[in-house]
C-alpha positions as CSV (number, residue, x, y, z in Angstrom):
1,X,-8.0,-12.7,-20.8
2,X,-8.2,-15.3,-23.4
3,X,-9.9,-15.0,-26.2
4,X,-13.7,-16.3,-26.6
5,X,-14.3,-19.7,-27.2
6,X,-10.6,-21.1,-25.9
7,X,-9.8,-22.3,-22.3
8,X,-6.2,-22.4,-21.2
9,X,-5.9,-25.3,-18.5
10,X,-3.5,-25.9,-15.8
11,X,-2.0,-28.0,-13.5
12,X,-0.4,-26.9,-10.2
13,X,2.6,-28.7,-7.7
14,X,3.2,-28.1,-4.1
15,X,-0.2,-26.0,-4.7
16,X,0.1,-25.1,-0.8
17,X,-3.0,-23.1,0.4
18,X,-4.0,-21.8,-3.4
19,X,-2.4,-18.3,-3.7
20,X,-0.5,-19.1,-7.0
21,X,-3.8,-21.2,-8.2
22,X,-6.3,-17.9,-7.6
23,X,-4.0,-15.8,-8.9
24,X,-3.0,-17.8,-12.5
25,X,-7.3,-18.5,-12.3
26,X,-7.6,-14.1,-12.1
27,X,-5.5,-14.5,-15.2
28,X,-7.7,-17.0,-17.4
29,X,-6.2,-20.1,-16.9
30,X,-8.6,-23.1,-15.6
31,X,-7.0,-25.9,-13.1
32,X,-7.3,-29.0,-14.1
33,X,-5.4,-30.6,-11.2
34,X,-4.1,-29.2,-7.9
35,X,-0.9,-31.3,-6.3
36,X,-0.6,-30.7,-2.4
37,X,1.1,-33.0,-0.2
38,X,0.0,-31.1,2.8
39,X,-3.6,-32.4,3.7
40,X,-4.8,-29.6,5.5
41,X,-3.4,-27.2,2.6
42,X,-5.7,-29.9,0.8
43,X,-8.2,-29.4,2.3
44,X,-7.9,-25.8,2.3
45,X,-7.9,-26.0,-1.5
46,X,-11.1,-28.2,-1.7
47,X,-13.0,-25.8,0.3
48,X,-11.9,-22.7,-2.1
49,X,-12.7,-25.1,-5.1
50,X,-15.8,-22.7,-6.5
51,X,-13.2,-19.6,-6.8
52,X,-11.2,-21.6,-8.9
53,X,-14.1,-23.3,-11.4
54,X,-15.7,-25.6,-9.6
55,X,-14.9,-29.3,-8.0
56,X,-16.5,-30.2,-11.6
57,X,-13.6,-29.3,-13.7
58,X,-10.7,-29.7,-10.9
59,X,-9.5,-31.8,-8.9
60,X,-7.1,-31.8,-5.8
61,X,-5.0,-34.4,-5.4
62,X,-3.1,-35.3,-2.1
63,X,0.3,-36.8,-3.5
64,X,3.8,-36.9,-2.3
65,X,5.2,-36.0,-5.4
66,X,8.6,-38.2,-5.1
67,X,6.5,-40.7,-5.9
68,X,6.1,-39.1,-9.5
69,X,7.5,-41.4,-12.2
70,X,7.7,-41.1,-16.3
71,X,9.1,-44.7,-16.1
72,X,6.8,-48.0,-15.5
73,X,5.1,-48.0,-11.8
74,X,7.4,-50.4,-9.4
75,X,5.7,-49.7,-6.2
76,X,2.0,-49.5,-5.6
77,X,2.2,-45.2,-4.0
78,X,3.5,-43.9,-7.6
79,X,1.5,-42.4,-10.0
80,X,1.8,-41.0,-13.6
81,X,0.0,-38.4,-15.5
82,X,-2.8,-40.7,-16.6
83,X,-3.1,-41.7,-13.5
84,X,-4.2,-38.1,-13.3
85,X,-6.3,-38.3,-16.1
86,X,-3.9,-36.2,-18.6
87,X,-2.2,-37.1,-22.3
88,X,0.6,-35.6,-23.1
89,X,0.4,-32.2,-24.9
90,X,-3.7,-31.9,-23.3
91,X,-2.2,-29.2,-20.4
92,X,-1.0,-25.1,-21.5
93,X,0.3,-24.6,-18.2
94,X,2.6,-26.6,-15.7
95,X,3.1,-24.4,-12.6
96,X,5.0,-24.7,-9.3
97,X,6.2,-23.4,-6.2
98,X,8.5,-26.4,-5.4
99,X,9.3,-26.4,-1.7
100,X,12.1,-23.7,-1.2
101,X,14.2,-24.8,2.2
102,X,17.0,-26.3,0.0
103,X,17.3,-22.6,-1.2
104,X,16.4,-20.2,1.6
105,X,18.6,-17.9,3.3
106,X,17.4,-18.9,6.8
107,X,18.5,-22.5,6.3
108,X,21.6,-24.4,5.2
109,X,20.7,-23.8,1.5
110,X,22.0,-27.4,0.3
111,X,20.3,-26.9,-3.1
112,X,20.4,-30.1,-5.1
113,X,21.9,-32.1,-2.1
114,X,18.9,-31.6,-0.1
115,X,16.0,-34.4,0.2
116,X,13.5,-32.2,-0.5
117,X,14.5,-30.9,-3.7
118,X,11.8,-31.2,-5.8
119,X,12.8,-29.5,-9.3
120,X,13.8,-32.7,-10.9
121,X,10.4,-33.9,-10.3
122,X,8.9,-31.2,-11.5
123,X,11.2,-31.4,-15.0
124,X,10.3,-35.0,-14.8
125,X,6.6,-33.8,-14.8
126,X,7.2,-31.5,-17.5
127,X,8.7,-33.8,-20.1
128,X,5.8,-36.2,-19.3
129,X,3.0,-33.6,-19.6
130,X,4.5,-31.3,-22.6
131,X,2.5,-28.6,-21.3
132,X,3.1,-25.3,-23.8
133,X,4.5,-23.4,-20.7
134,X,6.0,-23.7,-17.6
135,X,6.3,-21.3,-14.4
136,X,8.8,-22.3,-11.4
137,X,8.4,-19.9,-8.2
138,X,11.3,-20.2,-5.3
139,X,12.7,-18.0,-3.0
140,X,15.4,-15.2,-3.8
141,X,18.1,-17.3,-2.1
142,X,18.1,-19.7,-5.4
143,X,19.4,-16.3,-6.8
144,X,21.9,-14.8,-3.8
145,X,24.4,-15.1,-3.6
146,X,24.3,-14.7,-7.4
147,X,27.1,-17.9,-7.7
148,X,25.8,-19.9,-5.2
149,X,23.6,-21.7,-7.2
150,X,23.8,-20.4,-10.7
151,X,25.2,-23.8,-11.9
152,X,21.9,-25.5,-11.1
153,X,20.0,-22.4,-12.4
154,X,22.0,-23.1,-16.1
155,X,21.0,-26.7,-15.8
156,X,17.4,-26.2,-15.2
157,X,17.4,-24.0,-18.2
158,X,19.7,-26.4,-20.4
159,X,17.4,-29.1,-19.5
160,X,14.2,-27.0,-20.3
161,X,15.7,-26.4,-23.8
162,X,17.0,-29.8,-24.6
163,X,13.0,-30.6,-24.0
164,X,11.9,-28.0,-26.6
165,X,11.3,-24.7,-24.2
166,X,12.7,-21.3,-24.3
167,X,13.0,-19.8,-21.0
168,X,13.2,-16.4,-19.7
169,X,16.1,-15.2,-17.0
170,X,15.2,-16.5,-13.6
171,X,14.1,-12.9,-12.5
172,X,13.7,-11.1,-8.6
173,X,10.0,-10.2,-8.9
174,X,8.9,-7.9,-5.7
175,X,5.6,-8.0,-4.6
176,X,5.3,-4.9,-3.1
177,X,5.2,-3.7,-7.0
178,X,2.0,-5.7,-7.3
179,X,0.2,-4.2,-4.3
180,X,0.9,-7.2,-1.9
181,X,1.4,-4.8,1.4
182,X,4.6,-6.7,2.0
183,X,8.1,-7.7,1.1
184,X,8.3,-10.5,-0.2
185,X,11.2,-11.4,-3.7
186,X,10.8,-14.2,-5.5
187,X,12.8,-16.0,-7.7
188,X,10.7,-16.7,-11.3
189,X,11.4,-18.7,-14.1
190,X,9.0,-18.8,-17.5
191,X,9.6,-21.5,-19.8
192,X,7.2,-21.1,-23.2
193,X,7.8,-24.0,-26.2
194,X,9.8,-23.0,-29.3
195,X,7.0,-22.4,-31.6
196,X,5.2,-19.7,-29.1
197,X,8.3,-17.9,-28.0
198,X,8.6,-15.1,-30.5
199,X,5.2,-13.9,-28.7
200,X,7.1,-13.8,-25.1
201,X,9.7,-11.4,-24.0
202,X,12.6,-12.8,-21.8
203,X,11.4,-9.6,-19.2
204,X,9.0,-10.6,-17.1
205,X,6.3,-8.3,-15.4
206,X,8.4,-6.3,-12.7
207,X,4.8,-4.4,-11.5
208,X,5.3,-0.9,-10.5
209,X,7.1,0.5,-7.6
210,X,4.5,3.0,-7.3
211,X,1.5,0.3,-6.4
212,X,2.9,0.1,-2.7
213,X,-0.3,-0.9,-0.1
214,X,0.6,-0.3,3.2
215,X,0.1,-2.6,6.4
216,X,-2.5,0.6,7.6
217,X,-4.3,0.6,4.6
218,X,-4.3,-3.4,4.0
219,X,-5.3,-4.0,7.6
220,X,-7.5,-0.5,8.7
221,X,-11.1,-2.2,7.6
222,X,-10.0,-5.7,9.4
223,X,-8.9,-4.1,12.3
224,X,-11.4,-2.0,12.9
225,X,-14.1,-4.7,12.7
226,X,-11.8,-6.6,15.6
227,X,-11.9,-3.8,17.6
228,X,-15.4,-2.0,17.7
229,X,-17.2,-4.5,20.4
230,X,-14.6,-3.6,22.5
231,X,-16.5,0.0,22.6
232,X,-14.2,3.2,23.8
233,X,-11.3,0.5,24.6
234,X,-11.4,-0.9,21.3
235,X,-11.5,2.7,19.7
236,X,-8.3,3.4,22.1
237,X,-6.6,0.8,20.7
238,X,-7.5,1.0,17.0
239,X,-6.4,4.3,17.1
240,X,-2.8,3.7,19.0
241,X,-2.3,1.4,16.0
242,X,-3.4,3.0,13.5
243,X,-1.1,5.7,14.5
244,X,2.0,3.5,14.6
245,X,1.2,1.5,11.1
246,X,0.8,4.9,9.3
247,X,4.2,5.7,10.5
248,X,5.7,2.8,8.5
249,X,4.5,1.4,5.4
250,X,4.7,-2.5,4.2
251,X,5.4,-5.4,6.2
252,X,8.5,-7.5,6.6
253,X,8.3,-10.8,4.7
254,X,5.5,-13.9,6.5
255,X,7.2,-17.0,6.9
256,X,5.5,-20.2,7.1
257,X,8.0,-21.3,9.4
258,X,9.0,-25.4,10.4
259,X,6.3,-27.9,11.5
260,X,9.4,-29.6,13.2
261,X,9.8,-26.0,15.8
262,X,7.1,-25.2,17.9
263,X,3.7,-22.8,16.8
264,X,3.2,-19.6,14.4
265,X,5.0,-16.6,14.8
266,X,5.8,-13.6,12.2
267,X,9.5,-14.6,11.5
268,X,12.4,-14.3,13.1
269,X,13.8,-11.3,15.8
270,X,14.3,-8.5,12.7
271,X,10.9,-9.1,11.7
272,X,9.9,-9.1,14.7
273,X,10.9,-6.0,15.8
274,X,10.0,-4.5,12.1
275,X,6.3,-5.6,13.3
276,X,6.6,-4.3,15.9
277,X,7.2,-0.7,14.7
278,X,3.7,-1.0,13.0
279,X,2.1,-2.1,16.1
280,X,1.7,-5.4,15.6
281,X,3.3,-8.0,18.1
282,X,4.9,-10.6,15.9
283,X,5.5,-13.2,18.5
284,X,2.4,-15.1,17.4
285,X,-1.2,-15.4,15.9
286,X,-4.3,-14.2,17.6
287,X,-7.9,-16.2,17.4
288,X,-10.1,-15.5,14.5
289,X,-12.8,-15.2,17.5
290,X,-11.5,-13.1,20.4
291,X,-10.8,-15.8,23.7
292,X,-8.1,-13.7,25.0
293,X,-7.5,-10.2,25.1
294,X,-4.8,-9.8,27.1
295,X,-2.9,-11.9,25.0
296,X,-4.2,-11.1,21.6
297,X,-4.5,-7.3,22.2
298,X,-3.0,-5.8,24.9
299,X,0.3,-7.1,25.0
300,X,2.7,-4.1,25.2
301,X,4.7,-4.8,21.7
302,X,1.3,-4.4,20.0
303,X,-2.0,-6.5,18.6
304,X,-1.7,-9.8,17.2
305,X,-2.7,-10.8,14.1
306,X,-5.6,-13.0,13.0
307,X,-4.6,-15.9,10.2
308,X,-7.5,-14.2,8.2
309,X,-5.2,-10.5,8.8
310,X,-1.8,-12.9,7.9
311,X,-3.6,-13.7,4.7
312,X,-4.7,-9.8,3.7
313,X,-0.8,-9.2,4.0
314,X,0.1,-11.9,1.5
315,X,-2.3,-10.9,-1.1
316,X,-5.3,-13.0,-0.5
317,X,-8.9,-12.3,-1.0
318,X,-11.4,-11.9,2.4
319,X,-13.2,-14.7,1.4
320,X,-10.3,-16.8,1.4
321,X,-11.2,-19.8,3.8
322,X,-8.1,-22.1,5.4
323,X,-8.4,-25.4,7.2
324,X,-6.8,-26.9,10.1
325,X,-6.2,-25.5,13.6
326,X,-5.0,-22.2,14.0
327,X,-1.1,-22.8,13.5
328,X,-1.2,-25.0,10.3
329,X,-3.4,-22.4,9.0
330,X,-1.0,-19.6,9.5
331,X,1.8,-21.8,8.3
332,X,-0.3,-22.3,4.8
333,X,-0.7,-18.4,4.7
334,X,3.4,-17.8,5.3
335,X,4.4,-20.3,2.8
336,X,2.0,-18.9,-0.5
337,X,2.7,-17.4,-2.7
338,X,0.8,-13.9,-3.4
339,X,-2.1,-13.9,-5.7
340,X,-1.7,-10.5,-7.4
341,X,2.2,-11.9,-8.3
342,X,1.0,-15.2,-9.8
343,X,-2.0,-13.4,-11.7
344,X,0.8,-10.9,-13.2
345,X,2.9,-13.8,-14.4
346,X,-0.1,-15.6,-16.0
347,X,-1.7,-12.5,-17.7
348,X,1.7,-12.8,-19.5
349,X,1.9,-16.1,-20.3
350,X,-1.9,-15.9,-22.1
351,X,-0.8,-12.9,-24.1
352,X,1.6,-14.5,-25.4
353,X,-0.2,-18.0,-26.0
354,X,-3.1,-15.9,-27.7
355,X,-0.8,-13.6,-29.8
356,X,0.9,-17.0,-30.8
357,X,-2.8,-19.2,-31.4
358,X,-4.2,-15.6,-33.5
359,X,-1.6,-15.8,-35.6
360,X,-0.4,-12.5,-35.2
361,X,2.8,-10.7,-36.2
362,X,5.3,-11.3,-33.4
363,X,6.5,-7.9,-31.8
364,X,9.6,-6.5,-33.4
365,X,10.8,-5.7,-29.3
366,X,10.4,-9.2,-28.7
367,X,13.4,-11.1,-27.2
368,X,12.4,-14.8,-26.8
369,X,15.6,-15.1,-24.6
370,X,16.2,-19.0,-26.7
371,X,18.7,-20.5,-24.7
372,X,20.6,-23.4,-26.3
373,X,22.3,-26.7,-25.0
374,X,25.5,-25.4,-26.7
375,X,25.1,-22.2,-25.2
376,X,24.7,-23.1,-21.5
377,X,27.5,-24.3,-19.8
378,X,27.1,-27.7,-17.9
379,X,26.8,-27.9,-13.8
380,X,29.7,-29.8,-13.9
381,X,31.6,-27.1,-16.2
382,X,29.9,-23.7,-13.6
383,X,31.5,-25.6,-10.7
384,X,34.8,-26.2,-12.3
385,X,34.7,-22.5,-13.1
386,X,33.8,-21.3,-10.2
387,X,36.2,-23.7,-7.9
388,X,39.5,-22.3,-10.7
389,X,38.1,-18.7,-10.1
């Protein structure tokens, strides 16, 4: 935790539904701004606001953020940091989930060419706020096929150093080694300014393989509450699943699937049928208030989950309250990013911001991974390689 007396502030992109925010606020840091675009993930956030400090000291602001600019407003929807009430330098932490279908392995994975690329924005957003770090989430397809996109990788790194940042390797964190009861990489960058990087190693957190929830042990409490008014058909059921999700142990990984193809289901027909195997039927999401049983609990490839049962798996808190209908609530809970993960990352960031502001001795294990403009090659210079290979 930081140390008495000094508060290191935040500000959040694509905050989604608020599992990066809880987790970097279990690690010390205090939000000053969350950035959604996504009103009911908005509205989601405002409702959580007094787990994260207070509506006092944060604020949520609904933004498309293509309409970020560093340069002089030219149309009345842009905005700039004072517009959201920050001086350069006044922020320690820039994080950022930008939205990851340019990079996932279930889509085209067009990477820079894709419209909804959002990491120049967020380096935009960076040079404008000068915040002492900077944490970029994605999926693991911005890392596999390791060549795919390694080019861009270099040049979000070159570009973070040119501005005065060191960076770590763009690491594969699991969060199964974090006690999130599922499996679920993702692709993690820290960026910490020159004069605090001796404090921070270019290995980030990896968890512990050993720290492995299962779905039986995540869900048991939950389920059992579902189940009990049911009486001695409730108890038949709990205890047919229970059987089956003590058999198997995490779950395959939640996707917050397309607002463009139809309502929620637990990802595609391997997933499916991996949910299935712990007795859960993954072919949709149940009611948080029980309007169906046939549907919701009977159905013969096992008992659908609640979005409040979705969120458990990714790392959320019981408490935890989402807005909107029942599918854009699911779809905020398969698109976050776990809590415990994010908390991880951030513990590590305020070590090393509060090793660096005490003065102390750097570590002599310390590898501040610098990476130089001379010592990246340029996109233009991967592809060559890559296209002479």
């Amino acid at each position: 935790m930081p140390e008495q007396g000094r508060v290191y502030t935040s500000v959040e992109i694509c905050a989604g539904a608020g599992g990066q925010a809880l987790g970097l606020h279990n690690a010390g840091f205090r939000h000053r701004a969350l950035i959604e675009f996504d009103p009911h993930a908005c509205r989601t956030l405002e409702s959580n606001l007094d787990k994260l400090g207070g509506a006092e000291v944060c604020k949520v602001h609904e933004l498309d953020l293509k309409n970020f600019t560093r340069r002089p407003k030219t149309r009345q929807e842009q905005f700039d940091i004072e517009d959201l009430g920050f001086e350069p330098g006044e922020i320690t932490l820039l994080a950022g989930g930008v939205p990851c279908p340019p990079f996932s392995l279930a889509g085209k994975q067009l990477g820079r060419d894709d419209e909804r690329d959002l990491f120049p924005v967020m380096l935009d957003m960076a040079e404008a706020l000068q915040p002492r770090a900077i944490m970029i989430e994605n999926v693991r397809g911005l890392l596999e096929p390791s060549h795919r996109f390694a080019g861009y990788r270099a040049e979000i790194i070159r570009t973070l150093s040119m501005m005065g940042y060191v960076s770590s390797e763009w690491a594969l964190v699991e969060a199964r080694n974090f006690g999130v009861p599922q499996l679920r990489p993702r692709a993690i960058l820290i960026a910490i300014r020159e004069e605090d990087s001796p404090y921070f190693s270019k290995e980030l957190p990896k968890g512990d393989p050993k720290n492995v929830v299962t779905v039986a042990e995540a869900l048991k409490e939950s389920m059992h509450q579902r189940l009990k008014a049911l009486g001695s058909e409730g108890k038949r059921l709990y205890k047919q699943w229970l059987e089956k999700a003590e058999s198997g142990s995490i779950a395959p990984t939640l996707v917050g699937g397309s607002k463009k193809h139809g309502g929620a289901d637990l990802g595609p027909s391997r997933a499916k049928k991996a949910w299935e195997a712990l007795g859960i039927d993954g072919h949709g999401v149940a009611d948080e208030e029980l309007k169906d049983k046939a549907r919701d609990l009977l159905g013969e490839r096992g008992i659908k989950l609640t979005v409040s049962q979705a969120a458990i798996i990714q790392g959320f808190p019981p408490d935890w309250e989402f807005s909107g209908r029942k599918t854009a609530a699911y779809r905020q809970v398969g698109n976050a990013f776990p809590p415990p993960v994010a908390e991880a990352m951030g513990r590590a960031i305020i070590e090393a911001l509060r090793r660096s502001d005490a003065k102390e001795e750097p570590p002599v294990s310390a590898d501040p991974a610098n990476v130089k403009p001379d010592e990246q090659m340029s996109l233009l210079e991967v592809e060559k390689e890559f296209v002479s290979a």
